[in-house]
C-alpha positions, 0 to 999 in steps of 0.5 A, spaced: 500 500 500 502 506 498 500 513 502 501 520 498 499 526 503 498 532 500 499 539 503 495 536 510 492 542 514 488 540 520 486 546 527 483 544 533 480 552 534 486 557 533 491 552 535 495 549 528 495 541 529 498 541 521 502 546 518 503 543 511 504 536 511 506 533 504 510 526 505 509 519 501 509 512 504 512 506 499 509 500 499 512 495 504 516 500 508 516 501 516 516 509 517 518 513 523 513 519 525 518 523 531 517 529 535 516 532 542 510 532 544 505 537 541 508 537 534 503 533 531 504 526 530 498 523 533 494 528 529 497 525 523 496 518 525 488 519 527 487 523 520 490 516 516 486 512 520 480 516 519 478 518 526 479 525 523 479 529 517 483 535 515 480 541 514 485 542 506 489 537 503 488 530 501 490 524 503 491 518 498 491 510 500 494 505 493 490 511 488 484 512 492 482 519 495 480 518 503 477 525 504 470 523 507 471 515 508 469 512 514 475 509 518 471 502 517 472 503 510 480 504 509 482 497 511 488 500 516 489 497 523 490 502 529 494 500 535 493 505 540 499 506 546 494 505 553 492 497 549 483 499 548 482 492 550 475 491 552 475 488 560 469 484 560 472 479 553 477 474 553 483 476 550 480 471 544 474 475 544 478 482 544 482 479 537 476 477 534 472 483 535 474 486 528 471 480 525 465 479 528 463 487 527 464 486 520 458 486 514 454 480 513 457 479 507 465 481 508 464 477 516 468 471 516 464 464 519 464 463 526 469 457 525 474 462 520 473 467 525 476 462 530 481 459 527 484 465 525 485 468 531 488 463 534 493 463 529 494 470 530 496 469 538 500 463 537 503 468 531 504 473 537 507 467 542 502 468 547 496 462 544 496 459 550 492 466 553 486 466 550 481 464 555 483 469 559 482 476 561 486 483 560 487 484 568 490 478 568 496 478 563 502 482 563 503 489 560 507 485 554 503 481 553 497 486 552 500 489 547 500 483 543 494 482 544 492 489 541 497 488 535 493 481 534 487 485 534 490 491 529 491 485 524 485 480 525 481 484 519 488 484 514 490 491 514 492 494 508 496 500 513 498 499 520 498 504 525 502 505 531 501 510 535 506 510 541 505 502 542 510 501 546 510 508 551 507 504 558 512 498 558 519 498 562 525 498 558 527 491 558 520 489 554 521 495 550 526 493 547 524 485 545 517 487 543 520 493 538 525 487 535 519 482 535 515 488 531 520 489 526 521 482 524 512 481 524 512 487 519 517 484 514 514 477 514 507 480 514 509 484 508 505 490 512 506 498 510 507 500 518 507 508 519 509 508 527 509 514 532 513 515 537 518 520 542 524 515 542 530 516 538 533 509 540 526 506 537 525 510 532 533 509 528 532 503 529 527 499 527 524 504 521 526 503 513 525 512 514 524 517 520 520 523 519 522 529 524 516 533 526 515 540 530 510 544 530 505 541 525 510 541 520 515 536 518 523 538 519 527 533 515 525 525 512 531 521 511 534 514 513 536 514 519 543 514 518 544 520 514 538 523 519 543 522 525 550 525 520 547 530 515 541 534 520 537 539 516 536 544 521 539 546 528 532 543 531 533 536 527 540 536 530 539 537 537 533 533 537 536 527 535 541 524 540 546 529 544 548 535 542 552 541 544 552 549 543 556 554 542 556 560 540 561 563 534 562 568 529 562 566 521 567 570 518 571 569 511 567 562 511 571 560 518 567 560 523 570 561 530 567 559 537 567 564 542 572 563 548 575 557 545 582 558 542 583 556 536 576 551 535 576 554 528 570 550 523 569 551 516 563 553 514 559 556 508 554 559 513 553 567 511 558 572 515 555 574 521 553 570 529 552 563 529 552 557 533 555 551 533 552 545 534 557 539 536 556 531 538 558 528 544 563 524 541 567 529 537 570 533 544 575 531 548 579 533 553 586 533 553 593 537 556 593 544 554 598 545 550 600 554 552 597 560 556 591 560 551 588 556 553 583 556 558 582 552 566 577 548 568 573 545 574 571 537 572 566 537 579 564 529 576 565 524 572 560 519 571 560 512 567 556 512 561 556 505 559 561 505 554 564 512 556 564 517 560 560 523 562 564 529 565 561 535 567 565 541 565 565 548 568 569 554 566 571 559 571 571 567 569 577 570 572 577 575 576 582 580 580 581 579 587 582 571 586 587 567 582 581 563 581 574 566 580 567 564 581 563 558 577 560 561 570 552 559 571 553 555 564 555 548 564 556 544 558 555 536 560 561 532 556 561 525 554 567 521 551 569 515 549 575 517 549 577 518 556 580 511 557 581 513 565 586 518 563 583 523 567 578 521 573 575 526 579 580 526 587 575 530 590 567 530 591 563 535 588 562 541 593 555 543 593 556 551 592 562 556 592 569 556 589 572 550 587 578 547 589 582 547 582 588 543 585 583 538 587 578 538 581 583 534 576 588 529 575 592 526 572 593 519 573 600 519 571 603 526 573 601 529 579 600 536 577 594 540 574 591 540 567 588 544 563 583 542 558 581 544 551 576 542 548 578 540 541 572 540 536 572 537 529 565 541 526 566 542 519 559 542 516 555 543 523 556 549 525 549 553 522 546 560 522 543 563 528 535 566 527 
């Protein structure tokens, strides 16, 4: 099934739900929709389903308009994000239920209907479930059923809106792998909205980043990640740290960091640069240009480390100064144990800067420098 969304316009009374949207959705393939809360990607997903209408613009499924189609028209499957699961039926009546709802002339016969419903439970590892009832399965387990459910009337379309959102991590992370396996082996065109970055990237084909109403930015997710379009895109999407700089002679250079110089195409003028974790690191300050700093913390991060840096403003009446309200939260794999905290963070006041950091191979003072490698990510400041 292949989805053409042409210039979708939708308002709940002077606030603007869809701004424009205009995206295609290729047959067979899973489409991410992601964004904050409030840029418009449940909206979306109703005016697909059917639930709502758009007040301009056009939705088309395999060629044929949906303005005014009812949702029971569409053949499009809806899985909601609190489960909807009727507390009075056996999770066999709630799969059924679709089919059962049916016109007379498409609904399935009673022992059609059985059967595929059991084939749908065990398809979701869960047929041994079917007598029981909602309250007694767990959050898992639910969700599943409602897939099972969205599957039952063989959608052409499935929806997803934030399917995941009440389970804890662990399951989390198996059902979003089971999913992706199911969409390829049922052959499904899946459009799935969430907030999760790390779900989004991966498991869809393409991720469309919302905000506002309008879409920033669609891509896969790899390029997504290393080539965003747009300071919004850049900071939604993993960890991001901002500087601010001026563009000059298309250099630009950050302000109050010696000789961290990117180059850009960006016009002459204010700008910022935006920096991912893994491109800092800190390292021995090689002269006076440099400038000092207090690492009050170093967390372990998994795989890195996070180290929280704050920049100290010289002053004449002390050789050290007081904390800058700004802080920038640092985090690299590359630290390898060569710097590490000796002293607890203090709680407020200056700090002890022969205490803040170490080397674990010469007991004297470091400064730290921030080497950034930015050549195309520095972008104009509004």
């Amino acid at each position: 099934m292949t989805v053409d969304l042409r210039d979708l316009r939708k308002s709940f009374g002077g606030a603007t739900a869809l701004g424009g949207v205009s995206l295609t959705i290729q047959r067979g393939e899973f489409l991410a929709l992601l964004g904050p809360s409030g840029s418009g990607k449940t909206t979306l997903l109703r005016v697909l389903a059917g639930l709502e209408f758009v007040d301009t613009g056009d939705v088309v499924i395999d060629g044929r308009h949906m303005q005014g189609v009812p949702a029971r028209e569409r053949r499009v499957g809806l899985v909601f994000q609190h489960y909807a699961l009727f507390r009075h039926m056996t999770i066999a009546r709630n799969v059924a239920f679709g089919l059962e709802v049916l016109p007379r002339h498409r609904r399935p016969s009673p022992g059609e209907i059985r059967d595929r419903v059991q084939s749908l439970l065990e398809l979701m590892h869960i047929g041994e479930l079917g007598a029981r009832y909602p309250e007694q399965i767990s959050g898992g387990q639910r969700q599943r059923v409602a897939l099972a459910r969205a599957l039952a009337i063989e959608p052409e379309l499935l929806l997803l809106d934030e399917p995941f959102g009440a389970l804890d991590a662990k399951v989390r992370k198996s059902l979003r792998i089971w999913l992706r396996e199911l969409h390829e082996r049922m052959n499904l065109t899946s459009i799935f909205v969430t907030h999760d970055q790390a779900e989004a990237m991966e498991m869809a084909d393409r991720v469309a980043v919302l905000r506002a109403g309008r879409i920033e930015q669609v891509d896969v997710p790899d390029k997504l990640y290393a080539e965003p379009a747009s300071a919004f895109v850049h900071e939604f999407l993993g960890e991001s740290v901002r500087f601010e700089c001026i563009v000059g002679q298309g250099r630009a250079r950050i302000s109050g960091l010696p000789d961290a110089i990117a180059a850009t195409d960006c016009p002459p003028g204010p700008a910022i640069a935006l920096i991912r974790p893994h491109e800092i690191g800190c390292v021995p300050g090689r002269d006076q240009r440099t400038w000092t700093a207090c690492m009050p913390a170093v967390r372990c991060g998994g795989y890195g480390f996070r180290l929280l840096v704050r920049r100290w403003r010289c002053c004449a009446r002390t050789a050290y100064g007081h904390l800058r309200p700004a802080s920038h939260a640092i985090s690299t794999c590359r630290a390898h144990g060569f710097i590490r905290r000796t002293a607890r963070p203090r709680s407020c006041g200056a700090p002890r800067p022969q205490k803040s950091i170490r080397c674990c191979t010469q007991r004297r003072r470091l400064r730290a420098e921030l080497v950034c490698h930015a050549e195309h990510i520095v972008r104009r400041s509004a």
